[in-house]
N, CA, C and O atoms as CSV, one atom per row, in Angstrom:
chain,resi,resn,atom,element,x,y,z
A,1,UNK,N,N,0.829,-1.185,0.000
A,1,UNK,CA,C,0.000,0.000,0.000
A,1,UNK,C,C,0.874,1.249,0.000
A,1,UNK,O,O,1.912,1.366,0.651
A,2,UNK,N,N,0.519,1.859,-0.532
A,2,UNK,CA,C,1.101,3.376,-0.197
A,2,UNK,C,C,1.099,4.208,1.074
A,2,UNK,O,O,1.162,5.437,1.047
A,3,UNK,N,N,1.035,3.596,2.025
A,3,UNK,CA,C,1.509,4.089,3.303
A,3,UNK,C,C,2.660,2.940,3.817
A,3,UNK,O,O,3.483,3.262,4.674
A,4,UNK,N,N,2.652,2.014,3.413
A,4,UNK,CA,C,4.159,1.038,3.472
A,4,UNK,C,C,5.258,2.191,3.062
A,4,UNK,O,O,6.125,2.597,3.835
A,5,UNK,N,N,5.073,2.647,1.717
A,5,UNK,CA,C,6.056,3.493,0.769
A,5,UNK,C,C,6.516,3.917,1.924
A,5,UNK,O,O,7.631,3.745,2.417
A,6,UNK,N,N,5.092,4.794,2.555
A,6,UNK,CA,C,6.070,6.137,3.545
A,6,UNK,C,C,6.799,5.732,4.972
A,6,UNK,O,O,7.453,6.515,5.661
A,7,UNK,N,N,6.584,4.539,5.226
A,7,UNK,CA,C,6.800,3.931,6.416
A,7,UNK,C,C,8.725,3.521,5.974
A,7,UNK,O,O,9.781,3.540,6.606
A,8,UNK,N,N,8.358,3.229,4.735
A,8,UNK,CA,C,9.724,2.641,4.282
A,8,UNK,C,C,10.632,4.194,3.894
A,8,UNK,O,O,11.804,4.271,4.262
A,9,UNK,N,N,10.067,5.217,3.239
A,9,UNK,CA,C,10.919,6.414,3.673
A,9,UNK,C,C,11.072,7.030,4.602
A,9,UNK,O,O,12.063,7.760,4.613
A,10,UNK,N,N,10.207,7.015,5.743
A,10,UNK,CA,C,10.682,7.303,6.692
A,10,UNK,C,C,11.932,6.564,7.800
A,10,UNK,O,O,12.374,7.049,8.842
A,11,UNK,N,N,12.200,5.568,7.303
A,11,UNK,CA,C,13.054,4.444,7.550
A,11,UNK,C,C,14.423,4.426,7.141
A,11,UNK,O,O,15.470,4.128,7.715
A,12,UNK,N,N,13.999,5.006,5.471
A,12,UNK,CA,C,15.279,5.308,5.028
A,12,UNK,C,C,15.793,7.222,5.195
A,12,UNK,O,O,16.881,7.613,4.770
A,13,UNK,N,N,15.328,7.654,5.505
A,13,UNK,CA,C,15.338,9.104,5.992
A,13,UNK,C,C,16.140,9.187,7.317
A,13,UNK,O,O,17.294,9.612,7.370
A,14,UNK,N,N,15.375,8.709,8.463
A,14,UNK,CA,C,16.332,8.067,9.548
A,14,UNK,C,C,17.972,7.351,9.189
A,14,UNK,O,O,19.110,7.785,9.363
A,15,UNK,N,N,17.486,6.192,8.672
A,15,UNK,CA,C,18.583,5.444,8.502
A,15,UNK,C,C,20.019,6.115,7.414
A,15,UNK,O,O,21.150,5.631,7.368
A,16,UNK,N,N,19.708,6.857,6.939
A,16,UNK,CA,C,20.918,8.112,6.139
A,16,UNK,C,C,20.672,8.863,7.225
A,16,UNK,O,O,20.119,7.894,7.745
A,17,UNK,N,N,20.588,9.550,7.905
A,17,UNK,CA,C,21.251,10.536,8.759
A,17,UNK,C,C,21.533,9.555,10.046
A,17,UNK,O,O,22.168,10.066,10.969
A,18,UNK,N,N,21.137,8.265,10.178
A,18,UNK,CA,C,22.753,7.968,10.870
A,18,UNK,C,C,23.643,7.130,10.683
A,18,UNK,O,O,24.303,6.530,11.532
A,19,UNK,N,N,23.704,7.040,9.220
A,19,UNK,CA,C,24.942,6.656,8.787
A,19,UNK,C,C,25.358,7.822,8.045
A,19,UNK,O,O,26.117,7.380,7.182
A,20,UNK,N,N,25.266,9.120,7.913
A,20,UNK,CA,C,26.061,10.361,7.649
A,20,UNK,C,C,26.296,10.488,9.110
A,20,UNK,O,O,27.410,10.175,9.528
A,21,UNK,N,N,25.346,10.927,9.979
A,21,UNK,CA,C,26.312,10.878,11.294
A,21,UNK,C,C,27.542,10.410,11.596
A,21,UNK,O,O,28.546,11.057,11.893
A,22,UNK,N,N,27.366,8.987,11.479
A,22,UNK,CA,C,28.516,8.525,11.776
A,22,UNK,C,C,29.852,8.540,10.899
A,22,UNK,O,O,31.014,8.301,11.227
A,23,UNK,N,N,29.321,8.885,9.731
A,23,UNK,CA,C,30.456,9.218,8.760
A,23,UNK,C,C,31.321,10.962,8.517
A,23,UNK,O,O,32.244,11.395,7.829
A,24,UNK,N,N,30.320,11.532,9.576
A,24,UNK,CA,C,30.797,12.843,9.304
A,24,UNK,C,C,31.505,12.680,10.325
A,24,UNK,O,O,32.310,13.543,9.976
A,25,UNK,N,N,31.985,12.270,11.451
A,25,UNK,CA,C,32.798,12.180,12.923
A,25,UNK,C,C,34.055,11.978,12.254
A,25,UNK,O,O,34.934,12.795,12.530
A,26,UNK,N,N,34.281,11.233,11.584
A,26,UNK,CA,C,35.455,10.723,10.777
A,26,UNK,C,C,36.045,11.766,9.934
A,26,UNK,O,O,37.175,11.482,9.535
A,27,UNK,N,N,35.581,12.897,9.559
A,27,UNK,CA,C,36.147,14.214,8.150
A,27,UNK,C,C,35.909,15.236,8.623
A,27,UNK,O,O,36.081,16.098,7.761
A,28,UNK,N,N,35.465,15.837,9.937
A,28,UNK,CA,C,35.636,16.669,10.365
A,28,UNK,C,C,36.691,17.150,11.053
A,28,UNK,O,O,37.043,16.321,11.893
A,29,UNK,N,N,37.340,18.112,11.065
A,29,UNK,CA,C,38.693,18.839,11.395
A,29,UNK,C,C,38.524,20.196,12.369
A,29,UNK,O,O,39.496,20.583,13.017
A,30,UNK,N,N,37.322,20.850,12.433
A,30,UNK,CA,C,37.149,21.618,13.672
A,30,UNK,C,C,36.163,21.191,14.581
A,30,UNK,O,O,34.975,20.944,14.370
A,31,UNK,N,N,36.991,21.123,15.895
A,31,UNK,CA,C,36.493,21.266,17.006
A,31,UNK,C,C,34.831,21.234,17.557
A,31,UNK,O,O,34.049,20.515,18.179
A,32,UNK,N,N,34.934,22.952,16.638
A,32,UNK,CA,C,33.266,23.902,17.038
A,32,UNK,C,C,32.718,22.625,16.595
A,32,UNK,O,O,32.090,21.867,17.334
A,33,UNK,N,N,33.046,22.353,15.028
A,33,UNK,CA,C,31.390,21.749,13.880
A,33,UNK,C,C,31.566,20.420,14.377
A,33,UNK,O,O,30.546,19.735,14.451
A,34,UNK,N,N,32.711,19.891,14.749
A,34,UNK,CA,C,32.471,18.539,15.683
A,34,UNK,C,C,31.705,18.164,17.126
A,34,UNK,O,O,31.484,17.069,17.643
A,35,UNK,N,N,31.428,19.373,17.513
A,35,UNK,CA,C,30.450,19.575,18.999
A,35,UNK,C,C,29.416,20.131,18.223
A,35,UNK,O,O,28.493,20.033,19.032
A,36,UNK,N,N,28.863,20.713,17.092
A,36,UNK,CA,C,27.932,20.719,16.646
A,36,UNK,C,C,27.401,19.908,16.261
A,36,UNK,O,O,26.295,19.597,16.703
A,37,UNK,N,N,28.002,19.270,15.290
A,37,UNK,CA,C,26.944,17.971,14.234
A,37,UNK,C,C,25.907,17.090,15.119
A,37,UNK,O,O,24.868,16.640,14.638
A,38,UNK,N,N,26.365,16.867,16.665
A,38,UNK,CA,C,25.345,15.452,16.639
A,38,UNK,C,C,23.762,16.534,16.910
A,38,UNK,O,O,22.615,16.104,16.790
A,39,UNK,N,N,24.070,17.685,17.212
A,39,UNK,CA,C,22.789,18.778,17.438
A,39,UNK,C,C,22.216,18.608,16.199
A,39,UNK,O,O,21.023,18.511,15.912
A,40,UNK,N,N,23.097,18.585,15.562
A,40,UNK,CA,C,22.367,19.429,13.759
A,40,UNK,C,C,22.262,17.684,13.621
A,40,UNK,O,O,21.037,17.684,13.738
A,41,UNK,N,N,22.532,16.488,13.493
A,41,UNK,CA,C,21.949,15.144,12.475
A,41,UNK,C,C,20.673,15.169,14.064
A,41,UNK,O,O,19.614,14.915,13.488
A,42,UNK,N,N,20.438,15.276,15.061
A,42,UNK,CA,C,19.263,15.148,16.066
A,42,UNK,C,C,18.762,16.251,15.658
A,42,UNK,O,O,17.606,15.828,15.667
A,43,UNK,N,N,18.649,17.304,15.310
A,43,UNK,CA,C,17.678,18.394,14.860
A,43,UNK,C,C,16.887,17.544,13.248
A,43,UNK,O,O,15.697,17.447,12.949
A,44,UNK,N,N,17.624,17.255,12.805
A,44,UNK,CA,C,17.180,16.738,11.425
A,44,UNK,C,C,16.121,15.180,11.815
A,44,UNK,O,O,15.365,14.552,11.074
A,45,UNK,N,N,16.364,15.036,12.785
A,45,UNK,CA,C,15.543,13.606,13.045
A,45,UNK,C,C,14.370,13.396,13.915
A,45,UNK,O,O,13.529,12.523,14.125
A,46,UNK,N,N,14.786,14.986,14.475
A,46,UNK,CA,C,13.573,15.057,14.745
A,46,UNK,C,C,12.611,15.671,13.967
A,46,UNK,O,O,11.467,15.316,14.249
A,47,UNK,N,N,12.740,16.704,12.831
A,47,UNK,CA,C,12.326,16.954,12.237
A,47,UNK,C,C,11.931,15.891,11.195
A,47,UNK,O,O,10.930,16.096,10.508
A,48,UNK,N,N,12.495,15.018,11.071
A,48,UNK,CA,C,11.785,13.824,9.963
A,48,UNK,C,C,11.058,13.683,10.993
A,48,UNK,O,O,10.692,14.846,11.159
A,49,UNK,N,N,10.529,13.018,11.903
A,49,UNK,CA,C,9.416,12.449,12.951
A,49,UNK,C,C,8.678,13.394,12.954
A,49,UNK,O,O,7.490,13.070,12.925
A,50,UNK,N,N,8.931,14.731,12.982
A,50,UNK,CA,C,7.562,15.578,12.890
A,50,UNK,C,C,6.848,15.825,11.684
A,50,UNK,O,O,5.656,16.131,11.702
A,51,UNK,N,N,7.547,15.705,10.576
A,51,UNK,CA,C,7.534,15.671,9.765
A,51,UNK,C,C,6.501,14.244,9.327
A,51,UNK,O,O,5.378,14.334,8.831
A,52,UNK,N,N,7.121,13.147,9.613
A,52,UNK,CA,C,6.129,11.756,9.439
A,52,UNK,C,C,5.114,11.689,9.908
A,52,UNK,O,O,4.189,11.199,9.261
A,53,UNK,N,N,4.851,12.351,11.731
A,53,UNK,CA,C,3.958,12.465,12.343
A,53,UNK,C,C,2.586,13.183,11.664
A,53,UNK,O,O,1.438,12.740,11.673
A,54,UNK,N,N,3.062,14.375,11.101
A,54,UNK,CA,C,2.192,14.505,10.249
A,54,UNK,C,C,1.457,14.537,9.309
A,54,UNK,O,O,0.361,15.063,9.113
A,55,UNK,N,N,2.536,13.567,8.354
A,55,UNK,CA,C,1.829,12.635,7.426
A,55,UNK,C,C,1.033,11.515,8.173
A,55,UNK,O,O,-0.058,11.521,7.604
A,56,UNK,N,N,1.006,10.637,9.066
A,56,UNK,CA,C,0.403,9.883,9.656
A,56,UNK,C,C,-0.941,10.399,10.281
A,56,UNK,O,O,-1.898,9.683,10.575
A,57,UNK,N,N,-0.853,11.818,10.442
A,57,UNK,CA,C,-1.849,12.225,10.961
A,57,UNK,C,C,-2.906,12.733,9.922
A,57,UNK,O,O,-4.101,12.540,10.147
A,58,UNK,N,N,-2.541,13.298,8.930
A,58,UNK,CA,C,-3.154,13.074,7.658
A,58,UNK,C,C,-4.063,12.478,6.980
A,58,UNK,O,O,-5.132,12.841,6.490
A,59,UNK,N,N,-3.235,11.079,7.036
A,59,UNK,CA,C,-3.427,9.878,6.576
A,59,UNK,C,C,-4.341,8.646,7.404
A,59,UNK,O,O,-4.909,7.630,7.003
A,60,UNK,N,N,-4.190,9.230,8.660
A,60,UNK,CA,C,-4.990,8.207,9.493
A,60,UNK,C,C,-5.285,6.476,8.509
A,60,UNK,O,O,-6.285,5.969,7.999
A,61,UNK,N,N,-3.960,6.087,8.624
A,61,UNK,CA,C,-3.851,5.120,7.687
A,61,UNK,C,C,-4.517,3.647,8.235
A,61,UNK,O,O,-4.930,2.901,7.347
A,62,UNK,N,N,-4.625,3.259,9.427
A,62,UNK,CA,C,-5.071,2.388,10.182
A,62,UNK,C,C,-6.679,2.001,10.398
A,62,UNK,O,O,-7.480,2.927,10.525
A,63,UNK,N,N,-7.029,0.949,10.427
A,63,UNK,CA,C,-8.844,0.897,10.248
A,63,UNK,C,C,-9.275,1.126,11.617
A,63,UNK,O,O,-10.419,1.491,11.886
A,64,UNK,N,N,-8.383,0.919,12.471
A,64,UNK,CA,C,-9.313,1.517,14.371
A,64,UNK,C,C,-8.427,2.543,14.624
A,64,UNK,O,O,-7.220,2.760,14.522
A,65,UNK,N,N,-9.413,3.092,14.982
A,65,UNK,CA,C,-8.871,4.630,15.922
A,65,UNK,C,C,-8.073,4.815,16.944
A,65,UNK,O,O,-7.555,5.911,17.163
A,66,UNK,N,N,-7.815,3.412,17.938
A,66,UNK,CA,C,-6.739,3.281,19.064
A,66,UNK,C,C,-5.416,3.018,18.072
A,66,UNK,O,O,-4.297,3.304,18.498
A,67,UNK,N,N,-5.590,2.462,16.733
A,67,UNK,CA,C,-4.481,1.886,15.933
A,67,UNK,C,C,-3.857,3.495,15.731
A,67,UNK,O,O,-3.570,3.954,16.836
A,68,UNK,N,N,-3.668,4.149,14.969
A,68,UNK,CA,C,-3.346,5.641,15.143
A,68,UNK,C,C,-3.143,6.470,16.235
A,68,UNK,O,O,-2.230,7.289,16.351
A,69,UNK,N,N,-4.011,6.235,17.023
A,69,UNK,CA,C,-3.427,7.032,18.715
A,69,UNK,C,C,-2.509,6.452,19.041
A,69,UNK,O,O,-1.722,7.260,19.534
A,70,UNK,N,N,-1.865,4.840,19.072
A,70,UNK,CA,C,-0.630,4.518,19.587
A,70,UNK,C,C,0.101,4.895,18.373
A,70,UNK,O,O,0.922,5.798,18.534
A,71,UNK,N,N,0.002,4.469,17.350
A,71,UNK,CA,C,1.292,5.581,16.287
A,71,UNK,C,C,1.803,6.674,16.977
A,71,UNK,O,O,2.933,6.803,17.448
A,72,UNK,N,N,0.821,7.487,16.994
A,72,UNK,CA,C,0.814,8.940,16.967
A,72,UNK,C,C,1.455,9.549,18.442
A,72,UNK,O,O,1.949,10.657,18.655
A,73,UNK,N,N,1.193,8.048,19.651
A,73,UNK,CA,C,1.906,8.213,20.698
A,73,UNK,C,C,3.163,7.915,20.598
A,73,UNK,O,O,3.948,8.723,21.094
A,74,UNK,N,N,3.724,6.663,19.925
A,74,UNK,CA,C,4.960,6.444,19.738
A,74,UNK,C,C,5.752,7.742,18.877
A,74,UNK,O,O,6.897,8.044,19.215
A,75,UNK,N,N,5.275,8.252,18.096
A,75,UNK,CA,C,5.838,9.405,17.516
A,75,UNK,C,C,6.394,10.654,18.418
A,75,UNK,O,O,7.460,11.251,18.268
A,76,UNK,N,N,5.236,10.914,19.531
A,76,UNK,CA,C,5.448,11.839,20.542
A,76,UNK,C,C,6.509,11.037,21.267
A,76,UNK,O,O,7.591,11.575,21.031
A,77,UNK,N,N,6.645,10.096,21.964
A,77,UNK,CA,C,7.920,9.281,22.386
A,77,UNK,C,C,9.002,9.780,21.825
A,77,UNK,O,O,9.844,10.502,22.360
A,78,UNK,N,N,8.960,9.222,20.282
A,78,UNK,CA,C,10.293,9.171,19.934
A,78,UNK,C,C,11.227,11.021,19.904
A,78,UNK,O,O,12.417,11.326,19.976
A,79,UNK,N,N,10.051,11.785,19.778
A,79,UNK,CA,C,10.211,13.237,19.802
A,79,UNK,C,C,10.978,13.736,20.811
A,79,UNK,O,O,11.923,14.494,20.593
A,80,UNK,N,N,10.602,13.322,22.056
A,80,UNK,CA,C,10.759,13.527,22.932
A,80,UNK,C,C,11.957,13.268,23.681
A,80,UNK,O,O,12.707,13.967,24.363
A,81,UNK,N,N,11.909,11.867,23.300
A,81,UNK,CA,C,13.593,11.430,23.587
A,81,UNK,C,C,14.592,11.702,23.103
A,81,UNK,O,O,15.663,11.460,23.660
A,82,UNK,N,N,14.474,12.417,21.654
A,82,UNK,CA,C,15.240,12.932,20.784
A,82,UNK,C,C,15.588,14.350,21.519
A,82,UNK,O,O,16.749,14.663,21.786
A,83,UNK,N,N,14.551,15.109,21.794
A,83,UNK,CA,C,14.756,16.427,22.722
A,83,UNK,C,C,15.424,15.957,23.979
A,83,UNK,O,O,16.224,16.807,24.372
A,84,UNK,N,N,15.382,15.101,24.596
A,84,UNK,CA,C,15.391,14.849,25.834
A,84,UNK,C,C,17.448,14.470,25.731
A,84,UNK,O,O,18.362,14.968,26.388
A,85,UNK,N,N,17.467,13.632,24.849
A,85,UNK,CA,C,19.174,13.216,24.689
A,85,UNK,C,C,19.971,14.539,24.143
A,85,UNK,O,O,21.177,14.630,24.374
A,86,UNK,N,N,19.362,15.444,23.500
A,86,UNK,CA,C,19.821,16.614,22.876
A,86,UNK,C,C,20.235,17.258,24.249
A,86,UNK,O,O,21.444,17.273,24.480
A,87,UNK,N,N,19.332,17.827,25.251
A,87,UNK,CA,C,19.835,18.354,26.317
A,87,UNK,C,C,20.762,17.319,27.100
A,87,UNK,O,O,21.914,17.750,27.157
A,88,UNK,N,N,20.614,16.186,27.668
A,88,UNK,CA,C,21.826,15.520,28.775
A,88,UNK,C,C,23.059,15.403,28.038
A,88,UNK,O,O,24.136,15.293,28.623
A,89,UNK,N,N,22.900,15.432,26.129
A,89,UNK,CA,C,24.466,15.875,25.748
A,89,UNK,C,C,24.545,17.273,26.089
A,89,UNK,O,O,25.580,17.324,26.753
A,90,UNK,N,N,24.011,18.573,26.025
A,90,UNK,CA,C,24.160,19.692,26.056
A,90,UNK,C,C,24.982,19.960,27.748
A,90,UNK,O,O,25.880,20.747,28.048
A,91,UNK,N,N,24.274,19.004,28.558
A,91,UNK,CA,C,24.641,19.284,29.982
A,91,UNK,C,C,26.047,19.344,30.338
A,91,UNK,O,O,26.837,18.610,29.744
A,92,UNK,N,N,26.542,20.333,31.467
A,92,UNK,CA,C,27.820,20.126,31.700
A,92,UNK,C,C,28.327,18.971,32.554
A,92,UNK,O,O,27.264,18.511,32.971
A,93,UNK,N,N,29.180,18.312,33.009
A,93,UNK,CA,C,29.248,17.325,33.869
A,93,UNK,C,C,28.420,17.879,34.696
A,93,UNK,O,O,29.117,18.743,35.227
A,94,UNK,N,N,27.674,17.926,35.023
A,94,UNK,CA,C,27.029,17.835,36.431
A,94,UNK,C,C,26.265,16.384,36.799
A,94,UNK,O,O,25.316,15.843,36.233
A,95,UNK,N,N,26.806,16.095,37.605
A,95,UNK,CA,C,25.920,14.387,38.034
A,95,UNK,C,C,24.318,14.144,38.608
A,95,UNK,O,O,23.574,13.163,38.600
A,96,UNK,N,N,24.195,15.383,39.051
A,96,UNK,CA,C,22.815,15.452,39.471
A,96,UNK,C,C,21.857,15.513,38.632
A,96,UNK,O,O,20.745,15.029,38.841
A,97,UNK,N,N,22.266,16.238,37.391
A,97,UNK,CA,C,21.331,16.727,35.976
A,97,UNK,C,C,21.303,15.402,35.417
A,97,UNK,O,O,20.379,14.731,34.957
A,98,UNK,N,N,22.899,15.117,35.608
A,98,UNK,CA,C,22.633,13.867,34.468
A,98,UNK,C,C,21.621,12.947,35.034
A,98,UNK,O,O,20.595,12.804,34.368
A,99,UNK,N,N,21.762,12.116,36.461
A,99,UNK,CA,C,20.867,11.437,36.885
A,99,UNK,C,C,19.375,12.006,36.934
A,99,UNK,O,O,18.563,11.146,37.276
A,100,UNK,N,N,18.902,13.114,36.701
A,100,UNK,CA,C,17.419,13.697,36.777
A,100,UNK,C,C,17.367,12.984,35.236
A,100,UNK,O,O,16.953,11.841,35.047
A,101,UNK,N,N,17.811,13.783,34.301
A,101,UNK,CA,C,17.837,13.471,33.011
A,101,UNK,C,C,17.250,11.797,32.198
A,101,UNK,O,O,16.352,11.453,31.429
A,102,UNK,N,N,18.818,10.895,33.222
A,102,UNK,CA,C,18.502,9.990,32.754
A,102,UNK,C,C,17.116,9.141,33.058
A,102,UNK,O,O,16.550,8.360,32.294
A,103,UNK,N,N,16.785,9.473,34.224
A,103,UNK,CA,C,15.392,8.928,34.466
A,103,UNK,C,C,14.088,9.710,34.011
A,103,UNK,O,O,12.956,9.347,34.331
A,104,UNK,N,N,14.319,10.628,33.367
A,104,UNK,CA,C,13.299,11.248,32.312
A,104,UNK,C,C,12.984,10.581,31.313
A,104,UNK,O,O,11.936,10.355,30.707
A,105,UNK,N,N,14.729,10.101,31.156
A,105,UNK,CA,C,14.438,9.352,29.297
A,105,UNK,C,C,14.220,8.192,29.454
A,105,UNK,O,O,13.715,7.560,28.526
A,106,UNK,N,N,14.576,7.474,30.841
A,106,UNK,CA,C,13.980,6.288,30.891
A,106,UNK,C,C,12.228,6.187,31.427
A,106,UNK,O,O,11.467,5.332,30.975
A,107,UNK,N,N,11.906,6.993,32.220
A,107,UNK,CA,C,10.685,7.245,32.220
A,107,UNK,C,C,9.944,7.326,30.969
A,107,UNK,O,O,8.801,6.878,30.875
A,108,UNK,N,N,10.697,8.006,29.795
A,108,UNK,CA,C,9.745,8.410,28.367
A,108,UNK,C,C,9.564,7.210,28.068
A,108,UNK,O,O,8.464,6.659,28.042
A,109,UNK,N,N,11.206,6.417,27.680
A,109,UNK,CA,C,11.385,5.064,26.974
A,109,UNK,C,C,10.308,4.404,27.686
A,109,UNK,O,O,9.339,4.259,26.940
A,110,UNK,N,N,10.067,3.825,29.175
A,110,UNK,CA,C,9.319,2.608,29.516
A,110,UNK,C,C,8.088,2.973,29.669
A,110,UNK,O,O,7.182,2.148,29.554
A,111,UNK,N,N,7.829,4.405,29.983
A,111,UNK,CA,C,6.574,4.929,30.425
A,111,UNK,C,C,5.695,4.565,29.105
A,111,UNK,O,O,4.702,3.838,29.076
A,112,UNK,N,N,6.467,5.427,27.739
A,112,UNK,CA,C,5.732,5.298,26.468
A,112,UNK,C,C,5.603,3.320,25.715
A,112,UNK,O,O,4.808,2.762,24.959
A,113,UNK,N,N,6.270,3.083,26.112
A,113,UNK,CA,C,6.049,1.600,25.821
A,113,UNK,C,C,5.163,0.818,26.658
A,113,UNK,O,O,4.549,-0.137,26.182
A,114,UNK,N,N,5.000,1.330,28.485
A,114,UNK,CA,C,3.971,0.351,28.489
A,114,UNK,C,C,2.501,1.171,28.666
A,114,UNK,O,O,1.460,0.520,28.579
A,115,UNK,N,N,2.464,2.489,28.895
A,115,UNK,CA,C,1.443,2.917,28.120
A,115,UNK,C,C,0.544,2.462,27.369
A,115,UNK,O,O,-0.590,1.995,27.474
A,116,UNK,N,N,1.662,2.814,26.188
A,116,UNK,CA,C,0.992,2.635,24.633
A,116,UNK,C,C,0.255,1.262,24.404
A,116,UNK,O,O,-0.669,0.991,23.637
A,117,UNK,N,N,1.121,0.275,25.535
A,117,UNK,CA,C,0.578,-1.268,25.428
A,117,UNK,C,C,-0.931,-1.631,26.063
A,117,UNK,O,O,-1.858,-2.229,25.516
A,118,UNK,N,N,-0.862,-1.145,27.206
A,118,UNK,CA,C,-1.699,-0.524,28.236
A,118,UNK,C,C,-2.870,-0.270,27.370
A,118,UNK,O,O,-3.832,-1.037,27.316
A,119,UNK,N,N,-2.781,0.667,26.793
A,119,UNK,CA,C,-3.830,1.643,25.748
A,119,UNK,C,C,-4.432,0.517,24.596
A,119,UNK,O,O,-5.639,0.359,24.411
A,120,UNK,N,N,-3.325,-0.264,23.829
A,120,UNK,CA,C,-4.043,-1.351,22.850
A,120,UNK,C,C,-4.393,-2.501,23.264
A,120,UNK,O,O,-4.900,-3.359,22.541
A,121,UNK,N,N,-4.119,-2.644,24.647
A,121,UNK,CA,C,-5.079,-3.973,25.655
A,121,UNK,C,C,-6.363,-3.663,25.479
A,121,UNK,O,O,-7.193,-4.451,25.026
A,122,UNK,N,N,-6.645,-2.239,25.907
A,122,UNK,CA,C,-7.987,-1.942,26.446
A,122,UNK,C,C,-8.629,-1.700,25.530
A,122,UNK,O,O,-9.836,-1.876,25.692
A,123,UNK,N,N,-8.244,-1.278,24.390
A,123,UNK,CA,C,-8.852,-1.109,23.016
A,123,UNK,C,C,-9.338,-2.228,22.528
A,123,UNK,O,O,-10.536,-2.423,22.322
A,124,UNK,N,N,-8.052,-3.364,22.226
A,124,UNK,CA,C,-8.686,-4.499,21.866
A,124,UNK,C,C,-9.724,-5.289,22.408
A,124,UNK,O,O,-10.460,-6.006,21.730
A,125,UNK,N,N,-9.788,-5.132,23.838
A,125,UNK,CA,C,-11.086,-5.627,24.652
A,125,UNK,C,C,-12.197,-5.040,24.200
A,125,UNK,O,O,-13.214,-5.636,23.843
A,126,UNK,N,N,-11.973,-3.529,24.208
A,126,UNK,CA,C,-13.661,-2.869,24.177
A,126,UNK,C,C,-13.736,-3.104,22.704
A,126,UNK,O,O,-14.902,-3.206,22.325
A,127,UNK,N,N,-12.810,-3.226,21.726
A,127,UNK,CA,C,-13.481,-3.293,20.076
A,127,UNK,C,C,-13.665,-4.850,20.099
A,127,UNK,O,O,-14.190,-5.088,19.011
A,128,UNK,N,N,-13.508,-6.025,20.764
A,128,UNK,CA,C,-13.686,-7.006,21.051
A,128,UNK,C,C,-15.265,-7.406,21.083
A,128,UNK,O,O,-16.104,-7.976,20.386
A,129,UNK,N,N,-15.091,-6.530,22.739
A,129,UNK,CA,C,-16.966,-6.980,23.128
A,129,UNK,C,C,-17.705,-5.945,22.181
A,129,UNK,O,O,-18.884,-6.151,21.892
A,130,UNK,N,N,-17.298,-5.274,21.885
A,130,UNK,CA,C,-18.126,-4.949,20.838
A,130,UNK,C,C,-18.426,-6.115,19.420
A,130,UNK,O,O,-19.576,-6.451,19.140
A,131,UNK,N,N,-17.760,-6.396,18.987
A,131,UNK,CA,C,-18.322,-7.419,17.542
A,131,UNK,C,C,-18.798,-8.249,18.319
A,131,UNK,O,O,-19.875,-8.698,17.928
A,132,UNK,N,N,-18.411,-8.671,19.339
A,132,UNK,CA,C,-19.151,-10.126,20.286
A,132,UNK,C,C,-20.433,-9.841,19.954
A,132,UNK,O,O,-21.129,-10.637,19.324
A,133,UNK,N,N,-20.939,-8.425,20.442
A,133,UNK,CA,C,-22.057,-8.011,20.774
A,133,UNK,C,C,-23.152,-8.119,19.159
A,133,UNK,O,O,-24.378,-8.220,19.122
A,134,UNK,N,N,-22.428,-8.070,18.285
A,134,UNK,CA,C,-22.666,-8.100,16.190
A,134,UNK,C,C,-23.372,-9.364,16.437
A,134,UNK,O,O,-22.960,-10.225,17.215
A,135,UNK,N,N,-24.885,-9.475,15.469
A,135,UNK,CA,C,-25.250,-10.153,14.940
A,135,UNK,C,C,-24.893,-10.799,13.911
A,135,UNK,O,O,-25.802,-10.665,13.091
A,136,UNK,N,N,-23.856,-11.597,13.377
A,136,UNK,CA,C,-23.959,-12.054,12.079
A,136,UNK,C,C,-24.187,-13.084,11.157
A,136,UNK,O,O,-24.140,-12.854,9.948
């Protein structure tokens, strides 16, 4: 289908900026643009995700409506963590930030995964007893 297509460019969109990432670490020669780049390939990735997000939102490509709200949650996830690793690299050593930090992003990571799971349990039950409930 033609929302595979975009699933698969968004895949490959990701997947080139981090293998230019990792290839630009290697040919860079100043300092500054070497403490810049991982800002600028995480600015760009998150911008593809917002970017996808709102093709997905668009597209409401999925036949149930919880099927798209967990997309659309995993998207906010992945956003987030992307913002979220952007600052604990930005941070100075400080150990206290870092440990607040890291349990933010692990909060996002496990929170948004069992959530989202959480969310398509209960969906599948209530769209469940519902057809139960279908004459056919």
């Amino acid at each position: 289908s033609s929302w595979q297509l975009t699933i698969w460019r968004r895949q490959l969109v990701l997947f080139s900026l981090a293998v230019a990432s990792r290839m630009s670490r290697d040919h860079v020669e100043s300092a500054t643009l070497e403490a810049a780049l991982p800002y600028c390939f995480a600015s760009a990735a998150i911008a593809a995700n917002l970017f996808f997000w709102r093709e997905h939102e668009r597209a409401q490509p999925f036949v149930y409506l919880f099927q798209n709200v967990l997309e659309s949650w995993l998207f906010r996830s992945n956003v987030l963590l992307l913002v979220l690793a952007c600052v604990y690299t930005a941070l100075p050593s400080d150990r206290v930030a870092h440990i607040v930090l890291e349990i933010l992003l692990a909060a996002v990571l496990i929170g948004g995964l069992v959530a989202g799971a959480v969310y398509a349990v209960r969906q599948l039950r209530r769209t469940k007893e519902v057809l139960a409930g279908i004459d056919f």
